[in-house]
C-alpha positions in Angstrom: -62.6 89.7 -44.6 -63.7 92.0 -47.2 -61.0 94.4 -48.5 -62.2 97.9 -47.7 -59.1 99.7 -47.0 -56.1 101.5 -48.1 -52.5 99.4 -48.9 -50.2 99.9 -46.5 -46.1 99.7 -46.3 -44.1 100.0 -43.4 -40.5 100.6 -43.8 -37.6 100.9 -42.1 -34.5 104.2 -41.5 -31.7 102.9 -40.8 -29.5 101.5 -43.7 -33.0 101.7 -45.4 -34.1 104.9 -46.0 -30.9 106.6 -45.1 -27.7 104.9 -45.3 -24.8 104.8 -42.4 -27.2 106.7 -40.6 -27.4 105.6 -37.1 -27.1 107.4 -34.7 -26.5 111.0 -35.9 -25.2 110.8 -39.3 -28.2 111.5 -42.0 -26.1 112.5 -45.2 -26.6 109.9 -47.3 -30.3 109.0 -48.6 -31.3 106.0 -50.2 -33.0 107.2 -53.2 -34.5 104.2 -55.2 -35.8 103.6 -51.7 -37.1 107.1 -51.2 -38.7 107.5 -54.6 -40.2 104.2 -54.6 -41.9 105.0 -51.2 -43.0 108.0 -52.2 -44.6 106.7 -55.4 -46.7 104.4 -53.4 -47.9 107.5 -51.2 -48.8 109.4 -54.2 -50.8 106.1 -55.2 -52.5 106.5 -51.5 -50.7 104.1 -50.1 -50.8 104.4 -46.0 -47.1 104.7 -45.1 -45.6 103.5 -41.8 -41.8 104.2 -40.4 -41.2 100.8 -38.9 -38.0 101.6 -36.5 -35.9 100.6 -33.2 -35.7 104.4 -32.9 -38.2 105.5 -30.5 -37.9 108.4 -28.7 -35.7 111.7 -28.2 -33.0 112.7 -30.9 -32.9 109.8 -32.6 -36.6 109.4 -33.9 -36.8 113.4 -34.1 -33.8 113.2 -36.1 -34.8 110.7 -38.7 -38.2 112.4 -38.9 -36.1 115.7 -39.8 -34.3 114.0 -42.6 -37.1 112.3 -44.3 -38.8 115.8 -44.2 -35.8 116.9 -46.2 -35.9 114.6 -48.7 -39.9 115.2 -49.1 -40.9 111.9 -47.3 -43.9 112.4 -44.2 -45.4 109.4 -42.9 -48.5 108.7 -41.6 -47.5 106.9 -39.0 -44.4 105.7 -36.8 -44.8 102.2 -34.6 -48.2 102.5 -35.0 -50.9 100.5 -37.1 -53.6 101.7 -39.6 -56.5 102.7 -37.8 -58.7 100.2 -39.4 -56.5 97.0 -38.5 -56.7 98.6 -34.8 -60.6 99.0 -35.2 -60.5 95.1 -36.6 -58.0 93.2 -34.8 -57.0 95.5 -32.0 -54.0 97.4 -31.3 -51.4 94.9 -31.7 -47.5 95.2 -31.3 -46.9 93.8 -34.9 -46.9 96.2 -37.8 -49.7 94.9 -40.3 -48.4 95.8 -44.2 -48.8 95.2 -47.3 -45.3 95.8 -47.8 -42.4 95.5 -45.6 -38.5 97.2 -46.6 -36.2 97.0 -44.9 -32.4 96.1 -45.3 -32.9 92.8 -42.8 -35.8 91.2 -44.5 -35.6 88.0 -45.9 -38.4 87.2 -48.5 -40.1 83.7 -48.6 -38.4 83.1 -52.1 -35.1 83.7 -50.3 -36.1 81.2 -47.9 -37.2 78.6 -50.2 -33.9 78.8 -52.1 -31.4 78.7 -49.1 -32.9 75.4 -48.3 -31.7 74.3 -51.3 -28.3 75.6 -50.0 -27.8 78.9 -52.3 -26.8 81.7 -50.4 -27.2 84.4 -53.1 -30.1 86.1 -54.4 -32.4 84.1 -57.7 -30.4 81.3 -58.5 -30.9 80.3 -61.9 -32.6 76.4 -62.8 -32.3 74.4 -65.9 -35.6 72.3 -66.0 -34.7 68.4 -67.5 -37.7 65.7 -68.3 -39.4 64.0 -70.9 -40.5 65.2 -74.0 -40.7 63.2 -77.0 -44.4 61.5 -77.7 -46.1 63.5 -74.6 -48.8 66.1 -76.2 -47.7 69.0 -76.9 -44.0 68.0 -76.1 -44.5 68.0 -72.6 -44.9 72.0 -72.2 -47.7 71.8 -70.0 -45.7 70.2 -67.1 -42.5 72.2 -68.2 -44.6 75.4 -68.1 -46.3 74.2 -64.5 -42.9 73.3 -62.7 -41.4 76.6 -64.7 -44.1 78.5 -62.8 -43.4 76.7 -59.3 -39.9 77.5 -59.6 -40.2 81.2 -60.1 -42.1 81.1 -57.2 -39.8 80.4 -55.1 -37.1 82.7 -56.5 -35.1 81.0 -59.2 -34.5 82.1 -62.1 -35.5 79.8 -64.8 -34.5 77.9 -68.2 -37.1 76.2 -69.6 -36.4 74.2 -72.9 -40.0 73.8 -73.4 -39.5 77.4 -75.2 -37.5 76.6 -78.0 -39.0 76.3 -81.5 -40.4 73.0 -82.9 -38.9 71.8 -86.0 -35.4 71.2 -85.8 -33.5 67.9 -86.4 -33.2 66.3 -82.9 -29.2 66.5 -83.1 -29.4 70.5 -82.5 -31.4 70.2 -79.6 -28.8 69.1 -77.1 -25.9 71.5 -77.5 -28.4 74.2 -77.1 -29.7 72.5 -73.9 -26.4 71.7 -72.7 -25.7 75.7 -72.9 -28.6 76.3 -71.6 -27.5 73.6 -68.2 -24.1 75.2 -68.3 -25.1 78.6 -67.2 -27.2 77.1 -64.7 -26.8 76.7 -61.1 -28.8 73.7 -60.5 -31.0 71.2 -62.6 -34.7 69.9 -61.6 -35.7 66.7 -62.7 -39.3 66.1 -63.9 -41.0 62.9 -62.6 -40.6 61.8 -65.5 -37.3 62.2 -66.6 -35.5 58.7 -66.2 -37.7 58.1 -69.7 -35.8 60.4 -71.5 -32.3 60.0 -72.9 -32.1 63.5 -73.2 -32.5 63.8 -69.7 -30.4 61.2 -68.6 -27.8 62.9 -70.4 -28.5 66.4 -69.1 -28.1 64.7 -65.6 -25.1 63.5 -65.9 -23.7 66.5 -67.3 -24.7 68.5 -64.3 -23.2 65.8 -62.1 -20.3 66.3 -64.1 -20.2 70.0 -63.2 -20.9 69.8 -60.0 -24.1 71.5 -60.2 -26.8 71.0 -57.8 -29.9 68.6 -58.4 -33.4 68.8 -57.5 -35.9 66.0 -57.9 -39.6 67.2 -58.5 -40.3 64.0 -56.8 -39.5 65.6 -53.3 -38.1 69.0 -54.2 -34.7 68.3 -52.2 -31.9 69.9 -53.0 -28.8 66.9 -53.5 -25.8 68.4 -52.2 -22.6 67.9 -54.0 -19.6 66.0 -52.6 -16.0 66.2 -53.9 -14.2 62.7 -53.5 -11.6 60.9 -55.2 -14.1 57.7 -56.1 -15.5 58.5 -60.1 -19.2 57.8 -60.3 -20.9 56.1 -62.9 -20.3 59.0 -65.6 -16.7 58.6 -65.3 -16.8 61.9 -63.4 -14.8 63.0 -60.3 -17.7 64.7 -58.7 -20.4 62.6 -56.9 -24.2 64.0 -56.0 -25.2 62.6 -52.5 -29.0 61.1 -53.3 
């Protein structure tokens, strides 16, 4: 379908717009909230009030205290006219942009299948290097690029200037893995010593490791048995 219409973002009251706020209490606005809203209406954005308030006081009521804040809406429940004259009235909310203080964004999906609970987790990136063109930035770039898709924050070695003796390479990776919270493996990482190293580091720490072969998360396992690098922690594979 041929875009031909306004953006639109519906967003939510409640402990969105106005905080502690249901049902009667509308002292407290959310301003980064309420300016960035009104921003996009000033850029002619089409803005919705997405709530479970519905009728009586307690719409009337949040419709009072967004007026007195500067915030009208052009709509409440209700879709854009066009997406009704296209797709019919339907009960879901069509937007551009959703807030609200229950969302969960795909990234924050993504990551909590790898098990991390809080918000942009941060990634080292591991692989081979030496004797690929251009030291392998291409695929470091590429995976750097997946990654930040899906909501981590990344290292990426492939960034740090050519030209230094190999020996000062790996304590500045090694720093790099330590304020990490997880490692990815290229494919190709098992031919790099480097690699193999940073590996077992992270092992070592405890970190998280995920393989670009499958994109699985290992999860970590505390036991008493040492694994091959003479650590106490072991990685389930």
């Amino acid at each position: 379908m041929k875009e031909s219409r306004q953006k639109i973002l519906g967003v939510d009251f409640d402990d969105t717009l106005f905080l502690n706020s249901f049902p009667h209490n509308y002292a407290e606005p959310n301003w980064p909230v309420i300016n960035y809203v009104k921003k996009r209406q000033q850029e002619g954005w089409y803005i919705i009030l997405v709530t479970c308030r519905t009728e009586g006081e307690y719409i009337n009521g949040a419709l009072v205290a967004a007026g007195s804040v500067g915030l009208y809406f052009d709509a409440v429940n209700e879709n854009h006219p066009y997406m009704i004259s296209q797709f019919g009235d339907s009960r879901k909310i069509f937007c551009d942009e959703y807030i609200d203080d229950k969302c969960v964004s795909l990234a924050d999906v993504r990551t909590r299948e790898y098990g991390f609970e809080s918000a942009s987790p941060t990634v080292y990136i591991a692989g081979k290097m030496r004797g690929l063109k251009g030291n392998g930035k291409q695929q470091f770039d590429a995976a750097a690029r997946r990654l930040e898709s899906m909501g981590f924050i990344v290292l990426n070695p492939s960034v740090l200037p050519s030209g230094l003796p190999d020996e000062k390479y790996m304590p500045i990776c090694l720093s790099m893995l330590e304020a990490a919270d997880c490692i990815y493996m290229l494919d190709n990482w098992s031919d790099s010593r480097g690699a193999i190293a940073e590996l077992g580091y992270a092992r070592c720490q405890g970190k998280r490791v995920i393989y670009e072969r499958d994109e699985t998360a290992e999860r970590t396992e505390y036991g008493d048995k040492e694994n091959e690098n003479g650590c106490g922690n072991e990685v389930a594979g």
